[in-house]
KOLGU-4560 file (N, C-alpha, C; in nm, 3 decimals, padded with zeros to 5 digits):
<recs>
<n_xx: 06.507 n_yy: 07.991 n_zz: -00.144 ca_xx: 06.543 ca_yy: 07.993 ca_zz: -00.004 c_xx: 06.426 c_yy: 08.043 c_zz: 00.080 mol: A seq: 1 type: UNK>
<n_xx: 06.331 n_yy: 08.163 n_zz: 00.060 ca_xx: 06.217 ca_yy: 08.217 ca_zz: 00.132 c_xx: 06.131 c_yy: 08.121 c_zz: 00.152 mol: A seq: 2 type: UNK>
<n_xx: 06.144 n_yy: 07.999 n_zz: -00.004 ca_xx: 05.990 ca_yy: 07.916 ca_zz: 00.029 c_xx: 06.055 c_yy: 07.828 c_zz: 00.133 mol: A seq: 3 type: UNK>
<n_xx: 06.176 n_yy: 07.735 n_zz: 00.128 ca_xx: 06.202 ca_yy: 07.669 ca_zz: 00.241 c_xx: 06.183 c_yy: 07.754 c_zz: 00.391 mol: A seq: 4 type: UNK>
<n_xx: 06.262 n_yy: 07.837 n_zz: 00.386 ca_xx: 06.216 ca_yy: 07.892 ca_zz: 00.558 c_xx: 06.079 c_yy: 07.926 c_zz: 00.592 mol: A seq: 5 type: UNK>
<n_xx: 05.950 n_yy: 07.902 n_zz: 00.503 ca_xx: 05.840 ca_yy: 07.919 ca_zz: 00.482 c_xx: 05.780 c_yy: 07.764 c_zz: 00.556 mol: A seq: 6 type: UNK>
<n_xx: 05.828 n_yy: 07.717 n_zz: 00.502 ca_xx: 05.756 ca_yy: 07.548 ca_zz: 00.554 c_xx: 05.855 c_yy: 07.553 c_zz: 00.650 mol: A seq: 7 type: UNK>
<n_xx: 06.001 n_yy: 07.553 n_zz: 00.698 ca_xx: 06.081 ca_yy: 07.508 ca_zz: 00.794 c_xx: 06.027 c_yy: 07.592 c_zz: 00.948 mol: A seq: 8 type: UNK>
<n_xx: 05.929 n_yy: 07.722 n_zz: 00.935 ca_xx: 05.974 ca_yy: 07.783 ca_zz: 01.021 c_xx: 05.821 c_yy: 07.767 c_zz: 01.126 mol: A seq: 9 type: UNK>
<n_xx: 05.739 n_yy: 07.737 n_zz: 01.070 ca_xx: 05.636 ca_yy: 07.615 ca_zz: 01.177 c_xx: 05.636 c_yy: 07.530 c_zz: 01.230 mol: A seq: 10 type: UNK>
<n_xx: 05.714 n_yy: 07.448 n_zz: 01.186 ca_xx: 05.758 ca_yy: 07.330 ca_zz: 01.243 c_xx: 05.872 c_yy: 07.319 c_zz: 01.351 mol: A seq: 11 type: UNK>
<n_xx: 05.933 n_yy: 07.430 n_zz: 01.316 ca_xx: 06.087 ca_yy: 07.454 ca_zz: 01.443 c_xx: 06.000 c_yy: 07.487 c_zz: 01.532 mol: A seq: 12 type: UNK>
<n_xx: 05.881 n_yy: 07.619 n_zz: 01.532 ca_xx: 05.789 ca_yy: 07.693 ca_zz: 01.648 c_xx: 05.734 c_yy: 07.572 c_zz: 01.707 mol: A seq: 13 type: UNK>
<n_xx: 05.671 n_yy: 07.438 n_zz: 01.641 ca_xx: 05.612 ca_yy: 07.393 ca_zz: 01.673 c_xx: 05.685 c_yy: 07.316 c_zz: 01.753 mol: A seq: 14 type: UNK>
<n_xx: 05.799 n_yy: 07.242 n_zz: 01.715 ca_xx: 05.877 ca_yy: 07.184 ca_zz: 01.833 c_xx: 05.979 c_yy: 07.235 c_zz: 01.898 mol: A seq: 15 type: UNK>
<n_xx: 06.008 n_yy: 07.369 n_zz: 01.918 ca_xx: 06.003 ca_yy: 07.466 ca_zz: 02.057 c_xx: 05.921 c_yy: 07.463 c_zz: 02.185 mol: A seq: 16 type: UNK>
<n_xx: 05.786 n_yy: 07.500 n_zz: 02.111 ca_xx: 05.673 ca_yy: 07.538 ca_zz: 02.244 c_xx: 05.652 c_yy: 07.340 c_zz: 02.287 mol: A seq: 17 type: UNK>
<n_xx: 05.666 n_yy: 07.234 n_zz: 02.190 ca_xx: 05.642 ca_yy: 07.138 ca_zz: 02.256 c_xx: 05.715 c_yy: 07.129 c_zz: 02.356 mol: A seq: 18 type: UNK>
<n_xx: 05.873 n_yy: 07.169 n_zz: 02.384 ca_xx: 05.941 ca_yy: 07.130 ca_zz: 02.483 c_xx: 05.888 c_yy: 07.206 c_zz: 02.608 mol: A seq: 19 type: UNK>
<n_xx: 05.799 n_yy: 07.330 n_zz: 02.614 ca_xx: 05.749 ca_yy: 07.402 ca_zz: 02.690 c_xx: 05.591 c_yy: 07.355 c_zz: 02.689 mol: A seq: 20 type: UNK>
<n_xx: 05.586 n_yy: 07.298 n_zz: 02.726 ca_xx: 05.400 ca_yy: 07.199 ca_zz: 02.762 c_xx: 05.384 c_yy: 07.232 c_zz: 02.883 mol: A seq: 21 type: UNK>
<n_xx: 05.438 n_yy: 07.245 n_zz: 03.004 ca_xx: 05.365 ca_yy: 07.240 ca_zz: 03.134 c_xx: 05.526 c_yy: 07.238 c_zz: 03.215 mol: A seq: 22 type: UNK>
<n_xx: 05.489 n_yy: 07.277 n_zz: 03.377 ca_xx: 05.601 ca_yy: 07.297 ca_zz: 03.443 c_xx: 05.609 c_yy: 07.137 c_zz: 03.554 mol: A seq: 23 type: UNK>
<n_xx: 05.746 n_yy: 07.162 n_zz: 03.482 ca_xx: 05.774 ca_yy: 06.953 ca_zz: 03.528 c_xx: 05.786 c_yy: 06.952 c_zz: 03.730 mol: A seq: 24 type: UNK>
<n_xx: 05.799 n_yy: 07.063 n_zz: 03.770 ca_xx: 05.789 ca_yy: 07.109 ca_zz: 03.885 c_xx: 05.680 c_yy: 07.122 c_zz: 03.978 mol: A seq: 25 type: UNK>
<n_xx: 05.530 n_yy: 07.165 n_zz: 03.899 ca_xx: 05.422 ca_yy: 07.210 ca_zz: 03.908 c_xx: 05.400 c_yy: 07.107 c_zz: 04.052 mol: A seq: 26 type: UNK>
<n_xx: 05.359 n_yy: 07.157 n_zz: 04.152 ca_xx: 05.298 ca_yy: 07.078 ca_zz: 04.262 c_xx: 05.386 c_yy: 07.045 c_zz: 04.370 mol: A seq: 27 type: UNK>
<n_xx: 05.519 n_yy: 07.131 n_zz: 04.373 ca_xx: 05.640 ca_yy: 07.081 ca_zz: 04.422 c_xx: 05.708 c_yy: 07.245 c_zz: 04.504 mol: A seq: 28 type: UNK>
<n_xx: 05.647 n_yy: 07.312 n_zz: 04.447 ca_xx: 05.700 ca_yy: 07.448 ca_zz: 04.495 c_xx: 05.610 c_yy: 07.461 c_zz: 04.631 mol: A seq: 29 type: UNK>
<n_xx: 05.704 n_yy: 07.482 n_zz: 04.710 ca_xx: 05.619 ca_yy: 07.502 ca_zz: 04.877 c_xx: 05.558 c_yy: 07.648 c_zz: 04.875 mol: A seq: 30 type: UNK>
<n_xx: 05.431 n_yy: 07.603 n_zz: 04.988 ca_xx: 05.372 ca_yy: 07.761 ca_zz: 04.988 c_xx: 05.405 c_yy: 07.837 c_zz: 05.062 mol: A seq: 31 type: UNK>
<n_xx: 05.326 n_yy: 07.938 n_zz: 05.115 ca_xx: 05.454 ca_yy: 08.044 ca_zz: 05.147 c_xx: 05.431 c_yy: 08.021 c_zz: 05.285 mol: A seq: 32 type: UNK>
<n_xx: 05.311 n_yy: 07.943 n_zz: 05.340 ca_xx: 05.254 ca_yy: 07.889 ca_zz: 05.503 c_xx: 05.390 c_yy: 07.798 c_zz: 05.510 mol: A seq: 33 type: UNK>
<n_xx: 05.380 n_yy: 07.715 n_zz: 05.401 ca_xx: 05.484 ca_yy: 07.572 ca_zz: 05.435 c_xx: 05.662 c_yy: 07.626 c_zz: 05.468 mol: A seq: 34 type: UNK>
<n_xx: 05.686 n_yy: 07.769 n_zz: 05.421 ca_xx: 05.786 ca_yy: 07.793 ca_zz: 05.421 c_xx: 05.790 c_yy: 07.861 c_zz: 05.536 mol: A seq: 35 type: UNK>
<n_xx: 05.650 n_yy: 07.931 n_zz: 05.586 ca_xx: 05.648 ca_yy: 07.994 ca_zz: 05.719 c_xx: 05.710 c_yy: 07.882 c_zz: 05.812 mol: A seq: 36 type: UNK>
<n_xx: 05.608 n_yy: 07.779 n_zz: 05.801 ca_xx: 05.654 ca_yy: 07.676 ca_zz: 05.914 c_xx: 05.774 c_yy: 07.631 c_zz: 05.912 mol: A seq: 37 type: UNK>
<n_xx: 05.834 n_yy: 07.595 n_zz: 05.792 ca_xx: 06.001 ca_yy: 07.555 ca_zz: 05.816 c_xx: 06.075 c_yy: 07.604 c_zz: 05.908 mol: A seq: 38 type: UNK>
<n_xx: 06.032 n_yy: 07.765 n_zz: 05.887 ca_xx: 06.136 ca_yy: 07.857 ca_zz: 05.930 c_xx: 06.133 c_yy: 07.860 c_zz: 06.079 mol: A seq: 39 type: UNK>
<n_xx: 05.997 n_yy: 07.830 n_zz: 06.083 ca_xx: 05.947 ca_yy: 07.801 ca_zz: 06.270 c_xx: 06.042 c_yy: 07.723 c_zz: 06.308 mol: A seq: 40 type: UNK>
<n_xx: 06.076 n_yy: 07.603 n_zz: 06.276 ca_xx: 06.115 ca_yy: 07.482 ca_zz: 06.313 c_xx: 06.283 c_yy: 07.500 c_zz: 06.294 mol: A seq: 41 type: UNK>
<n_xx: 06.298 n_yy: 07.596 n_zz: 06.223 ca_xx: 06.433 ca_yy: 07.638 ca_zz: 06.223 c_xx: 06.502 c_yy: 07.741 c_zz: 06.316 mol: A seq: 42 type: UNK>
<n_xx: 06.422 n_yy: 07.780 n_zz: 06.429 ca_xx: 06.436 ca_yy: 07.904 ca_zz: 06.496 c_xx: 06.433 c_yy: 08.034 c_zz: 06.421 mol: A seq: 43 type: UNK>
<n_xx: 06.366 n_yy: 08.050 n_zz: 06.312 ca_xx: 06.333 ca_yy: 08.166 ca_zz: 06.299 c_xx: 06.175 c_yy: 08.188 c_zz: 06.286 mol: A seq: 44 type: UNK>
<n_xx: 06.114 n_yy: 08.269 n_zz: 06.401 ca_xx: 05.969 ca_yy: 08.297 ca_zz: 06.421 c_xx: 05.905 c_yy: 08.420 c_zz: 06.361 mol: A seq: 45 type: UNK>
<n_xx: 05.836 n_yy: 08.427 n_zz: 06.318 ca_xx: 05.735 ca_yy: 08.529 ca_zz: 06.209 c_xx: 05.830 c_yy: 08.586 c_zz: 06.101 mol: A seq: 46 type: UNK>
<n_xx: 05.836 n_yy: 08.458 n_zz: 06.074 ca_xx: 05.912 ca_yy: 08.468 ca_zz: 05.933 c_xx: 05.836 c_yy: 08.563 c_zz: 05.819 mol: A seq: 47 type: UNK>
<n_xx: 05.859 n_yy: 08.622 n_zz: 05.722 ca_xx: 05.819 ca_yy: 08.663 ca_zz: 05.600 c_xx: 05.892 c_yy: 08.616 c_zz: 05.474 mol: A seq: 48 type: UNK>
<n_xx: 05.813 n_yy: 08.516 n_zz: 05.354 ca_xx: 05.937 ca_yy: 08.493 ca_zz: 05.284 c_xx: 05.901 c_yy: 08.563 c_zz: 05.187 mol: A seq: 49 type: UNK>
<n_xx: 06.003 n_yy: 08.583 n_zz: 05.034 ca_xx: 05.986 ca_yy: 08.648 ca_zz: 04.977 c_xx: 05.936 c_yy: 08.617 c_zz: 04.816 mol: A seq: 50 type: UNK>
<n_xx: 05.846 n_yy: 08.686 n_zz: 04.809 ca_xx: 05.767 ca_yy: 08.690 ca_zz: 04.662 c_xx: 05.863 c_yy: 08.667 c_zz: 04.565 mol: A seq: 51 type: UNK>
<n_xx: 05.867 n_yy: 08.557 n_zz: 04.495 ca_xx: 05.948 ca_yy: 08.581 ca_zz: 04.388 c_xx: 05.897 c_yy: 08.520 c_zz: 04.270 mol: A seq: 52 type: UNK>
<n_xx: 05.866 n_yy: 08.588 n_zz: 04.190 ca_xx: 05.790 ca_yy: 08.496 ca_zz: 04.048 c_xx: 05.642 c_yy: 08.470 c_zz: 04.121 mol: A seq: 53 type: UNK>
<n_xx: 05.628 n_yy: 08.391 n_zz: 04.044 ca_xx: 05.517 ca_yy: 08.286 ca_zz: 04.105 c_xx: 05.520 c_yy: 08.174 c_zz: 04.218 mol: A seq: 54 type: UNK>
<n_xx: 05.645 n_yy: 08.213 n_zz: 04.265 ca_xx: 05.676 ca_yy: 08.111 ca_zz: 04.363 c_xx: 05.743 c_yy: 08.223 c_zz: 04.525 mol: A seq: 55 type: UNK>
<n_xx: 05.803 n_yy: 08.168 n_zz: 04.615 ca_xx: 05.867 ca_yy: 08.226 ca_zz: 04.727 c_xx: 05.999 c_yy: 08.166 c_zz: 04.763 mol: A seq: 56 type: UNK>
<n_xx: 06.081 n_yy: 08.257 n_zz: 04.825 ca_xx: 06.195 ca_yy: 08.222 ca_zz: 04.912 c_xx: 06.236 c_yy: 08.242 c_zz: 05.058 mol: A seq: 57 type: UNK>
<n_xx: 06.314 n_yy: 08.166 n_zz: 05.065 ca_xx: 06.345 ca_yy: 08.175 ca_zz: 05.221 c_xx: 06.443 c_yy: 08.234 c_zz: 05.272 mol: A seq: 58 type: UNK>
<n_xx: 06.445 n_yy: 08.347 n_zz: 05.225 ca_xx: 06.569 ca_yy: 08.454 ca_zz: 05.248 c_xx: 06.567 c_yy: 08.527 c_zz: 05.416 mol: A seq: 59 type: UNK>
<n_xx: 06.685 n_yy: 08.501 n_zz: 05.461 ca_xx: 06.668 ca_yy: 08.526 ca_zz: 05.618 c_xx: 06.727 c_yy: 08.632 c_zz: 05.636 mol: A seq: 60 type: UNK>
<n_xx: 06.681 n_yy: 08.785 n_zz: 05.691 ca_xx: 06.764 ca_yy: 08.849 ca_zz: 05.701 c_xx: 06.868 c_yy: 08.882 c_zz: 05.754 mol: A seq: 61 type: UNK>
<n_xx: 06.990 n_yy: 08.935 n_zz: 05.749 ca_xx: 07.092 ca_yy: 08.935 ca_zz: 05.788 c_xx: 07.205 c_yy: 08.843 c_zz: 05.753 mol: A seq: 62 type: UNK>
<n_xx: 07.130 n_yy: 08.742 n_zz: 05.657 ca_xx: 07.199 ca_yy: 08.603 ca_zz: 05.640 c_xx: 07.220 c_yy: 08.643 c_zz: 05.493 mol: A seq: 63 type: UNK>
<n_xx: 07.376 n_yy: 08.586 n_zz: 05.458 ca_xx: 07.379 ca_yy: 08.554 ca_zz: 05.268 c_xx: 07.287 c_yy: 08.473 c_zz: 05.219 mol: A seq: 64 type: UNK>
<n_xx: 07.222 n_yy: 08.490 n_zz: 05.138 ca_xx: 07.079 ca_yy: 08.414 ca_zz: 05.058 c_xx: 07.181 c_yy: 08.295 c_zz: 05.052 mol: A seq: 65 type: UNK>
<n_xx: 07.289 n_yy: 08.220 n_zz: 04.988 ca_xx: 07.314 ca_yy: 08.158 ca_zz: 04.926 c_xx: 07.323 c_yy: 08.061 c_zz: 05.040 mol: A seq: 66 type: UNK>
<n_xx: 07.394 n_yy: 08.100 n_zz: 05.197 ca_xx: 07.471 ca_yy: 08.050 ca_zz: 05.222 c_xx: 07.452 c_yy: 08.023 c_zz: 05.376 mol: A seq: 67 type: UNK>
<n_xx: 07.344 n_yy: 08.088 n_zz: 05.434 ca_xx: 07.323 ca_yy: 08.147 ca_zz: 05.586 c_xx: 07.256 c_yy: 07.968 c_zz: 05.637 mol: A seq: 68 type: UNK>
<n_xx: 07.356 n_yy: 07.967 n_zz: 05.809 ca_xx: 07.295 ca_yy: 07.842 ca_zz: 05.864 c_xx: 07.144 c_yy: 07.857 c_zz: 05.849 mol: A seq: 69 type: UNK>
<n_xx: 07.052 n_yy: 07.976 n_zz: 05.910 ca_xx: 06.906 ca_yy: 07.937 ca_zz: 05.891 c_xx: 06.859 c_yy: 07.928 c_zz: 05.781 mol: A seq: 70 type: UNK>
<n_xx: 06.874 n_yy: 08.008 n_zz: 05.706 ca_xx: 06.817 ca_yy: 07.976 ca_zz: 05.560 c_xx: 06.831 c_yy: 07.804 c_zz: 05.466 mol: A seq: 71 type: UNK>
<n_xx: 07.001 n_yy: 07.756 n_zz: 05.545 ca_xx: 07.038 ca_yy: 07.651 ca_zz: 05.459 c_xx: 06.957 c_yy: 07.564 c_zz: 05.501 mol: A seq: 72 type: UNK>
<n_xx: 06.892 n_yy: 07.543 n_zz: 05.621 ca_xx: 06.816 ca_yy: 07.472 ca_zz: 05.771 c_xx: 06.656 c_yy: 07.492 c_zz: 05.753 mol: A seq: 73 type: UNK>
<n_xx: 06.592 n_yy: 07.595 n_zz: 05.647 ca_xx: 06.476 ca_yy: 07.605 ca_zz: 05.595 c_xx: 06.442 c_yy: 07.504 c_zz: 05.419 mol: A seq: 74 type: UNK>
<n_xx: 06.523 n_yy: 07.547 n_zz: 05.376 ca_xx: 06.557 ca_yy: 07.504 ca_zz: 05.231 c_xx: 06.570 c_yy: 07.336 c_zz: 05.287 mol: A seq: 75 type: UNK>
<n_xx: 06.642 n_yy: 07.289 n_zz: 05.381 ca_xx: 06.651 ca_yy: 07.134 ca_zz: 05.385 c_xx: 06.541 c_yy: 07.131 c_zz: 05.432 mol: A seq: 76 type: UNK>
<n_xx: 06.462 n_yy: 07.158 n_zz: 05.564 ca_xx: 06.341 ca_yy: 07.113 ca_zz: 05.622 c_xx: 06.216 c_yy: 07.085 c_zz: 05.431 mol: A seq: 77 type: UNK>
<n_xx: 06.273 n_yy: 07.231 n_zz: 05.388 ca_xx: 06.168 ca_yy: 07.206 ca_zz: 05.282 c_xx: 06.187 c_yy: 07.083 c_zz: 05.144 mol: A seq: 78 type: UNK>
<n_xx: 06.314 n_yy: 07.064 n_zz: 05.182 ca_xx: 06.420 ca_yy: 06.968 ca_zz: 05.015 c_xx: 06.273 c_yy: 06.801 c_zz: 05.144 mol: A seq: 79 type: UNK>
<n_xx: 06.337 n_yy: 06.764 n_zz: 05.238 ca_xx: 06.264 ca_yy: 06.675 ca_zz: 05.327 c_xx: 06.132 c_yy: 06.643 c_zz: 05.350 mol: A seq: 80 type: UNK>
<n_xx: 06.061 n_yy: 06.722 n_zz: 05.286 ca_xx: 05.906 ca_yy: 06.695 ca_zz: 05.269 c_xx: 05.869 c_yy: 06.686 c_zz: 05.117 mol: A seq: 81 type: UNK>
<n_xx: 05.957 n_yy: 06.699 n_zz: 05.006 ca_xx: 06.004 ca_yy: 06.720 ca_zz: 04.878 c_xx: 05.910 c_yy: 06.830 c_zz: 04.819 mol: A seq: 82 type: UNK>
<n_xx: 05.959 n_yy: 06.915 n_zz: 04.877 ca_xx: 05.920 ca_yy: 07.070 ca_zz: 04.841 c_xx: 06.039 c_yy: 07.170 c_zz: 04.823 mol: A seq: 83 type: UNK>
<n_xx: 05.986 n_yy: 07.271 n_zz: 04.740 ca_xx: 06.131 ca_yy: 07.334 ca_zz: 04.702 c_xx: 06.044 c_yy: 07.525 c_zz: 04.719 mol: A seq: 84 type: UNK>
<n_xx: 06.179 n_yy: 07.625 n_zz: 04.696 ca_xx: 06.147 ca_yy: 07.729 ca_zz: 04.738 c_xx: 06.268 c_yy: 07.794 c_zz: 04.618 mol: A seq: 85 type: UNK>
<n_xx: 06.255 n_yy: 07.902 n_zz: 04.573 ca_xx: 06.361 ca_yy: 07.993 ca_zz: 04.504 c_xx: 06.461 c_yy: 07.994 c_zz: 04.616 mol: A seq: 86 type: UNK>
<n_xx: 06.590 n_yy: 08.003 n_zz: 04.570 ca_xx: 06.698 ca_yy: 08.031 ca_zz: 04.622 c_xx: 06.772 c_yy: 08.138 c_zz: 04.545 mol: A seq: 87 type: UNK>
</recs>
């Protein structure tokens, strides 16, 4: 049994990390200017969005992240140029 999980257990690693090659997203996440400007265009002015990961969101304050008219009104301006933001 040790020698099989011996040969079996490189080959599982190996087609694991293949499914993890690169981010199918990469080039699609808006920057944090592009999310500034949404928010312009959404009536909210000197926006700040928020650091999240390696990427940003458009969290408005006072508003439910999930659910708030400006925020939902940033997130589309940005879905419309086919750019995306953490939610």
């Amino acid at each position: 049994m040790k020698k099989s999980f011996v040969l079996v257990a490189p080959f599982a690693s190996l087609i694991l990390t293949a499914c993890f090659v690169g981010d199918e997203n990469a080039g699609k996440w808006a920057s944090r200017r592009e999310i500034v400007d949404a928010a312009a265009r959404c009536g909210v002015p000197n926006f700040r969005p928020t650091k999240a990961g390696a990427a940003w969101a458009a969290y408005v304050e006072g508003e439910d992240p999930d659910r708030g008219p400006k925020g939902n009104c940033i997130y589309a301006d940005l879905k419309r140029q086919g750019k995306m933001a953490t939610r």
